[in-house]
GUKOL-65091 format. One record per atom (N, C-alpha, C): residue in one letter; atom name; x, y, z; residue number from 0. Coordinates in steps of 0.1 Angstrom, whole numbers, padded with zeros to 4 digits. Layout:
N
+---------+-------+-------+-------+-------+-----+
! residuo ! atomo !     u !     v !     w ! num !
+---------+-------+-------+-------+-------+-----+
!       A !    CA !     X !     Y !     Z ! NUM !
...
+---------+-------+-------+-------+-------+-----+
//
This chain:
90
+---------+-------+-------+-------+-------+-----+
! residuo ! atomo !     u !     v !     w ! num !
+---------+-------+-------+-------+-------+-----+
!       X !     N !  0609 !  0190 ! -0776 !   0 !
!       X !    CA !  0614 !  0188 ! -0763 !   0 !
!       X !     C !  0612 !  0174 ! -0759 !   0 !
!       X !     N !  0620 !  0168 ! -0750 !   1 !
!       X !    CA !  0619 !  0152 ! -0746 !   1 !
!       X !     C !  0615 !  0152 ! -0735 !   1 !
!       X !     N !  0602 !  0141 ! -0736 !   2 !
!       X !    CA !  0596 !  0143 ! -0723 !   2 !
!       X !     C !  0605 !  0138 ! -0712 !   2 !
!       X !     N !  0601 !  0140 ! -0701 !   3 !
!       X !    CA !  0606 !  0132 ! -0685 !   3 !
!       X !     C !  0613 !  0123 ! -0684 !   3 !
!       X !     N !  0602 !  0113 ! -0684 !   4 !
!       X !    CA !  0603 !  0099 ! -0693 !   4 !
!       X !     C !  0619 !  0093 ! -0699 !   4 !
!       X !     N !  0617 !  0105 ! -0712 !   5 !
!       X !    CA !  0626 !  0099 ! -0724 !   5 !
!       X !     C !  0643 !  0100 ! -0713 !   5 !
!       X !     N !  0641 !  0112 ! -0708 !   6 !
!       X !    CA !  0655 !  0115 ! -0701 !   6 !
!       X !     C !  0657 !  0108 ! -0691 !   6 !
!       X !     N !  0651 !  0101 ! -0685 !   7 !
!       X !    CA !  0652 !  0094 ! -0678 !   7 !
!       X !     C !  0656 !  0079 ! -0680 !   7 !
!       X !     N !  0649 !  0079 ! -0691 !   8 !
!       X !    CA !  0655 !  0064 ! -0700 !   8 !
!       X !     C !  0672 !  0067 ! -0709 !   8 !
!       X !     N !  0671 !  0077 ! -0715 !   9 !
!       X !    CA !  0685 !  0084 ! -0717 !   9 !
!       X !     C !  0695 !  0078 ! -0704 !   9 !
!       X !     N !  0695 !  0087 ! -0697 !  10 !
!       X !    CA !  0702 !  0083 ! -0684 !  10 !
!       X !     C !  0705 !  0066 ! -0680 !  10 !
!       X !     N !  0694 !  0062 ! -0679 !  11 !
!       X !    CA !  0699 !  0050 ! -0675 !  11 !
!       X !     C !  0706 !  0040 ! -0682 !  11 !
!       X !     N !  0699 !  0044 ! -0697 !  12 !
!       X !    CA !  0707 !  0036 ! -0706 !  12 !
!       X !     C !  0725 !  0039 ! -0707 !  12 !
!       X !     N !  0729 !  0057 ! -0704 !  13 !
!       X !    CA !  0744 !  0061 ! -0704 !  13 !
!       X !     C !  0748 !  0053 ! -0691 !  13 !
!       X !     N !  0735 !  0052 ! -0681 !  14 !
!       X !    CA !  0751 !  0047 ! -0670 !  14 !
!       X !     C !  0750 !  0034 ! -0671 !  14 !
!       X !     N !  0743 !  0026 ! -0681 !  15 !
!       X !    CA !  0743 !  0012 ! -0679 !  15 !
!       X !     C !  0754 !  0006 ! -0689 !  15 !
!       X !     N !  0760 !  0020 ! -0701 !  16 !
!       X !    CA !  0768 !  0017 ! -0710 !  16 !
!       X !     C !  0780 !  0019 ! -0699 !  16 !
!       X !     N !  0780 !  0024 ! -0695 !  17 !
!       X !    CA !  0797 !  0028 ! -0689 !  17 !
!       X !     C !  0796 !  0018 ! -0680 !  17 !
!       X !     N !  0787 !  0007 ! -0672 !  18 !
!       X !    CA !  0789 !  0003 ! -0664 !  18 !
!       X !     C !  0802 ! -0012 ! -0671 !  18 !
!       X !     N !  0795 ! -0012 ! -0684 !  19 !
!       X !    CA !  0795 ! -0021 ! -0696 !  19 !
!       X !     C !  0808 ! -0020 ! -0701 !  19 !
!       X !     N !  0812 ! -0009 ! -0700 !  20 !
!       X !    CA !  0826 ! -0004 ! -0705 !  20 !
!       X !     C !  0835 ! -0008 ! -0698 !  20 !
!       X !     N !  0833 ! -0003 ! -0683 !  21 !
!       X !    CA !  0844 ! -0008 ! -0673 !  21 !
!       X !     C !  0846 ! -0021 ! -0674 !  21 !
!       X !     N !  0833 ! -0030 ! -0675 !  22 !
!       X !    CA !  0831 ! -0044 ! -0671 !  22 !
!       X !     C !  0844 ! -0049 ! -0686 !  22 !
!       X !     N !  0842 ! -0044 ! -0691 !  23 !
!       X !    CA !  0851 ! -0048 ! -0707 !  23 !
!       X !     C !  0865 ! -0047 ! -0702 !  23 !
!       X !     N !  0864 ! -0032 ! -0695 !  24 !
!       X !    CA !  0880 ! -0028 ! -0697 !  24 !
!       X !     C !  0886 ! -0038 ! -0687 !  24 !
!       X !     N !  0879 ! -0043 ! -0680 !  25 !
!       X !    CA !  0882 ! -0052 ! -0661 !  25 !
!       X !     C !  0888 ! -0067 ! -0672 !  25 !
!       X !     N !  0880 ! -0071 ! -0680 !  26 !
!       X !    CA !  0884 ! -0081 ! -0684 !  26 !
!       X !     C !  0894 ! -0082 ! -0693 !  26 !
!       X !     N !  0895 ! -0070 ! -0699 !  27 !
!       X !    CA !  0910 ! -0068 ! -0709 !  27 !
!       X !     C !  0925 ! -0068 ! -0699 !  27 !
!       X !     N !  0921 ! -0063 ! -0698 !  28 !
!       X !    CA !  0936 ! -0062 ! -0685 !  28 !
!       X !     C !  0935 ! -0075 ! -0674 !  28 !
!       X !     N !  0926 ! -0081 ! -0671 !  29 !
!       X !    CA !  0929 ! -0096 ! -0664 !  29 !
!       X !     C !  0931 ! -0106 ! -0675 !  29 !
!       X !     N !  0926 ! -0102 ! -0687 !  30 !
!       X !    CA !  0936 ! -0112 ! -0699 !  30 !
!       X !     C !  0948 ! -0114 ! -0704 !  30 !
!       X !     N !  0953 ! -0098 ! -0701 !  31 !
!       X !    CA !  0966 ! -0087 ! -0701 !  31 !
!       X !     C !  0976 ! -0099 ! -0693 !  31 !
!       X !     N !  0968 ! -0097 ! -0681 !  32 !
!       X !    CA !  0978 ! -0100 ! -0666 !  32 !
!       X !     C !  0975 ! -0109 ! -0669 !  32 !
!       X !     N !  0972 ! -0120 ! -0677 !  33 !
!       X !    CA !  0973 ! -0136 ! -0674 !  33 !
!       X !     C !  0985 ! -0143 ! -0685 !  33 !
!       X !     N !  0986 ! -0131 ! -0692 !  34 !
!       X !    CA !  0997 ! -0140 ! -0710 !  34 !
!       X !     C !  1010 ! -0145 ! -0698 !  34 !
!       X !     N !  1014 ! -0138 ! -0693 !  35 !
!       X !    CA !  1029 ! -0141 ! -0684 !  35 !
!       X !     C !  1028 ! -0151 ! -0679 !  35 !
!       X !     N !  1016 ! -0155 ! -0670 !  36 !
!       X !    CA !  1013 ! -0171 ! -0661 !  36 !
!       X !     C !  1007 ! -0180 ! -0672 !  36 !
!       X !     N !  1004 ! -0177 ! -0685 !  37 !
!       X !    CA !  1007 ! -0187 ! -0696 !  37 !
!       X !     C !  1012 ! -0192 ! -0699 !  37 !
!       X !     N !  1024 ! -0186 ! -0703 !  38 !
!       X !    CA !  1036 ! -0183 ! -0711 !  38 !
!       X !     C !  1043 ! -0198 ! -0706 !  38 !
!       X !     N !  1046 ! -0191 ! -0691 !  39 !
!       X !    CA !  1054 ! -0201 ! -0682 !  39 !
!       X !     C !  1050 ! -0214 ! -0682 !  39 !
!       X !     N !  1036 ! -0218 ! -0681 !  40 !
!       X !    CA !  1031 ! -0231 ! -0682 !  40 !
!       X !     C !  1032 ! -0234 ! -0695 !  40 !
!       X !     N !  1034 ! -0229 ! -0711 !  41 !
!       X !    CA !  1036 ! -0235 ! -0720 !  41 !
!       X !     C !  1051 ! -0239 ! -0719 !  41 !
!       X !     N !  1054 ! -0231 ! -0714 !  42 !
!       X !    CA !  1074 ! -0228 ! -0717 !  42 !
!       X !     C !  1076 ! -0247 ! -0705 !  42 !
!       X !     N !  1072 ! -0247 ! -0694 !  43 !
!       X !    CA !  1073 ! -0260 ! -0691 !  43 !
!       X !     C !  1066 ! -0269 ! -0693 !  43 !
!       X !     N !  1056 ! -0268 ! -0703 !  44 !
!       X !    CA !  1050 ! -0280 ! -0708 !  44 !
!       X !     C !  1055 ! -0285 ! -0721 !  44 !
!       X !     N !  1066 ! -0276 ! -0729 !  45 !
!       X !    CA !  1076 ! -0277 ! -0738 !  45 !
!       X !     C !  1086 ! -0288 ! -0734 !  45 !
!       X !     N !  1093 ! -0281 ! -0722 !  46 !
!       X !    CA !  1106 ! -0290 ! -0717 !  46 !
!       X !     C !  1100 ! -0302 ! -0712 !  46 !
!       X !     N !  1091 ! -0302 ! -0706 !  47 !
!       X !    CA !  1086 ! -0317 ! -0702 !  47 !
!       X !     C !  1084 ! -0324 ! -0719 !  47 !
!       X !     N !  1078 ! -0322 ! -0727 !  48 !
!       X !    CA !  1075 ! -0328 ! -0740 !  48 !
!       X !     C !  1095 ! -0330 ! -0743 !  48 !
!       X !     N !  1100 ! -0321 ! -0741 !  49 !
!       X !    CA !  1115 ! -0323 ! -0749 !  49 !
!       X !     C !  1120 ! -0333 ! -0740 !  49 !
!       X !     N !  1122 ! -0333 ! -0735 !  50 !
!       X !    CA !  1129 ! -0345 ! -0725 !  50 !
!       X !     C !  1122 ! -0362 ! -0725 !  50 !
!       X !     N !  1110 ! -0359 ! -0730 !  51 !
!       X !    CA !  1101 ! -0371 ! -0737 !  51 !
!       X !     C !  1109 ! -0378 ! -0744 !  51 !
!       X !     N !  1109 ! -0365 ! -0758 !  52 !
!       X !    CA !  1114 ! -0366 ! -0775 !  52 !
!       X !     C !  1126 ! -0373 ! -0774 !  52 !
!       X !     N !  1135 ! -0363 ! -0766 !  53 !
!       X !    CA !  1147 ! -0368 ! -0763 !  53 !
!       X !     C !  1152 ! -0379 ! -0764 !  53 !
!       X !     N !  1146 ! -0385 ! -0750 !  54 !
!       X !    CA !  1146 ! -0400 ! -0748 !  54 !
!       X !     C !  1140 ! -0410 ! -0757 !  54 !
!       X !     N !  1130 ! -0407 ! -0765 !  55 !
!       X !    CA !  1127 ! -0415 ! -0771 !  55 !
!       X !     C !  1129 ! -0419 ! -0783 !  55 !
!       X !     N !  1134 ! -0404 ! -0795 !  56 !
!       X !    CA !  1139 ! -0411 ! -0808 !  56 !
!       X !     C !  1157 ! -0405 ! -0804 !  56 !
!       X !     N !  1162 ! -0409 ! -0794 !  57 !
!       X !    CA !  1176 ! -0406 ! -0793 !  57 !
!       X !     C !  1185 ! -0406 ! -0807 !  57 !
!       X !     N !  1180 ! -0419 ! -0814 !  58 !
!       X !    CA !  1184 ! -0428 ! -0818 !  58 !
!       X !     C !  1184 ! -0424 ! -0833 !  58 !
!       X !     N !  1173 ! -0412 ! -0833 !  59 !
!       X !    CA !  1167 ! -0407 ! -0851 !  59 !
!       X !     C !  1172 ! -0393 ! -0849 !  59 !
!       X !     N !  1184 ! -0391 ! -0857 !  60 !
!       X !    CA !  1189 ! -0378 ! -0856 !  60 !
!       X !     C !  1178 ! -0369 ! -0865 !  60 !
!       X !     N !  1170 ! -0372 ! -0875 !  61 !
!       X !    CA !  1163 ! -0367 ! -0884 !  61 !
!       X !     C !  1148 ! -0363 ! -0874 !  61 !
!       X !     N !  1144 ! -0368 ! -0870 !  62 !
!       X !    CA !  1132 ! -0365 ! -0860 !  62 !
!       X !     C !  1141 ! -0358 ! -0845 !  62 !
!       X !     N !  1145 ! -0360 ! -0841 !  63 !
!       X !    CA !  1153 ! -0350 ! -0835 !  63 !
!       X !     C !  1160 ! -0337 ! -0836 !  63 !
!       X !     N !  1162 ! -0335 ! -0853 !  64 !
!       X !    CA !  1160 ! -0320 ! -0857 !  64 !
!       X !     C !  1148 ! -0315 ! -0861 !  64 !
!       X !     N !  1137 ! -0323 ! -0866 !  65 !
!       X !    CA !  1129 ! -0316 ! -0864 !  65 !
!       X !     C !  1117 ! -0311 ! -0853 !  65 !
!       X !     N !  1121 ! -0319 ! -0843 !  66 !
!       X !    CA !  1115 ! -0313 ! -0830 !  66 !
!       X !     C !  1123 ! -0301 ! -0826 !  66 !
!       X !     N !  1133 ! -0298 ! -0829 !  67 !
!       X !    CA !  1144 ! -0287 ! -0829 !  67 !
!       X !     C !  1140 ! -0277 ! -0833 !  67 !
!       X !     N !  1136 ! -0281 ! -0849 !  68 !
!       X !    CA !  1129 ! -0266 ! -0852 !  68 !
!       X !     C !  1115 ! -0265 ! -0851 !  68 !
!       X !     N !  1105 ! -0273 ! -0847 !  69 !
!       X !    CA !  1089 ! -0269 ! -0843 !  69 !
!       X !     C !  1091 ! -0268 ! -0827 !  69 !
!       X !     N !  1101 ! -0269 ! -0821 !  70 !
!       X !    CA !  1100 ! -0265 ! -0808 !  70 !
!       X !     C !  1106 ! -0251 ! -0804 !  70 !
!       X !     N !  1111 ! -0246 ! -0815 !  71 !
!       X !    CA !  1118 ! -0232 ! -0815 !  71 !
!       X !     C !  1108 ! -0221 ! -0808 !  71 !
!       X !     N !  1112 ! -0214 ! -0797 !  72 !
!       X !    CA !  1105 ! -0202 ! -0795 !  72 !
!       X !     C !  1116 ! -0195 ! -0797 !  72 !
!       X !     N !  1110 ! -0185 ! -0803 !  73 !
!       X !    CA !  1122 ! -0170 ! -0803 !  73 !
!       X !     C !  1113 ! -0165 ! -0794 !  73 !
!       X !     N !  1120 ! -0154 ! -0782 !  74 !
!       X !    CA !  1117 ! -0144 ! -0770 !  74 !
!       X !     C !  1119 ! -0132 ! -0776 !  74 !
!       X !     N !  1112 ! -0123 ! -0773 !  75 !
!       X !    CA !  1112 ! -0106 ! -0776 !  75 !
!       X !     C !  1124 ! -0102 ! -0774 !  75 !
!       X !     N !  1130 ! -0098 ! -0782 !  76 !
!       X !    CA !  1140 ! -0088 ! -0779 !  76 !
!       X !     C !  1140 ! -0078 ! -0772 !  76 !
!       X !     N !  1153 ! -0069 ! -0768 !  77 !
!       X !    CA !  1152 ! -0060 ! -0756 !  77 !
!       X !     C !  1149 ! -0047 ! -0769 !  77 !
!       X !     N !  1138 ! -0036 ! -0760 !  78 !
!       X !    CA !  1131 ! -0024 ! -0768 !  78 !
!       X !     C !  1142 ! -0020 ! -0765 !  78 !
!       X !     N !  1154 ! -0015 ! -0759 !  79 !
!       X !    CA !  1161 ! -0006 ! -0756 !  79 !
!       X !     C !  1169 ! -0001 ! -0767 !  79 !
!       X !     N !  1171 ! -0011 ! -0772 !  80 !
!       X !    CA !  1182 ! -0012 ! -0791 !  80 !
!       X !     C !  1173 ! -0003 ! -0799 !  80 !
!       X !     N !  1182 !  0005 ! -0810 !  81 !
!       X !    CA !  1177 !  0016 ! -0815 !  81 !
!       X !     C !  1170 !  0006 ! -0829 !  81 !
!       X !     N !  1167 !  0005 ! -0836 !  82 !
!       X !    CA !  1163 ! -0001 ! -0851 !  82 !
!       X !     C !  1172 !  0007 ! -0859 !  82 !
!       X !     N !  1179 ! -0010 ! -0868 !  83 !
!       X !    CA !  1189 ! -0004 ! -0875 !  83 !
!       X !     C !  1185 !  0008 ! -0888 !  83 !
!       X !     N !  1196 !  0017 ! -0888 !  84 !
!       X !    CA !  1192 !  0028 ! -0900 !  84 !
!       X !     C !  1195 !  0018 ! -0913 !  84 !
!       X !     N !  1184 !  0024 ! -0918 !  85 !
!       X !    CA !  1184 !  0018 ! -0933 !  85 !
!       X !     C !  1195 !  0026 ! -0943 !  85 !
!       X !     N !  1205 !  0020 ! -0951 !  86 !
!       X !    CA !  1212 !  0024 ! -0960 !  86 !
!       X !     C !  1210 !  0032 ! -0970 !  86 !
!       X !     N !  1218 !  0046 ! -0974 !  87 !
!       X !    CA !  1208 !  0054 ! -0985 !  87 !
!       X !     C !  1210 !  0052 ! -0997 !  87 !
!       X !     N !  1204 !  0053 ! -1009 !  88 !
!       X !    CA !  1203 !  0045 ! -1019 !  88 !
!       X !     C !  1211 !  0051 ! -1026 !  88 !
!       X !     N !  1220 !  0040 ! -1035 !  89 !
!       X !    CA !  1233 !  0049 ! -1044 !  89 !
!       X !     C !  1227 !  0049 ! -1058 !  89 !
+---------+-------+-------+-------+-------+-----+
//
């Protein structure tokens, strides 16, 4: 049998884990809620840099494609589209 004591220490320790838990879950979801107001400040800290690049190697078609393709973001596609069926094998 567990003395007094023990259950008592039991106890405090379960509500000190859940307090722990929440405190986790509070910060996952304000990490969650922050990607979107990221996003946006990289997305114009991009065009500010492009409009730099721009202007500056106008002149170097070769460094001007390659800021083309290291500046590439591809954006998520819409979930709504079904995923194509795969072909069945002949």
């Amino acid at each position: 049998m567990v003395p007094v004591e023990g259950l008592k220490q039991m106890a405090t320790d379960l509500i000190g884990g859940s307090g722990q838990q929440g405190q986790a879950r509070s910060t996952q979801v304000g990490a969650t809620a922050s990607i979107p107001v990221t996003l946006k400040a990289a997305r114009g800290c991009k065009n500010t840099l492009e409009a730099i690049y721009m202007n500056v190697f106008e002149a170097d078609a070769g460094k001007l494609a390659a800021w083309k393709s290291a500046s590439h973001v591809e954006r998520a596609g819409s979930t709504d589209a079904a995923p194509p069926t795969p072909e069945a094998p002949k």
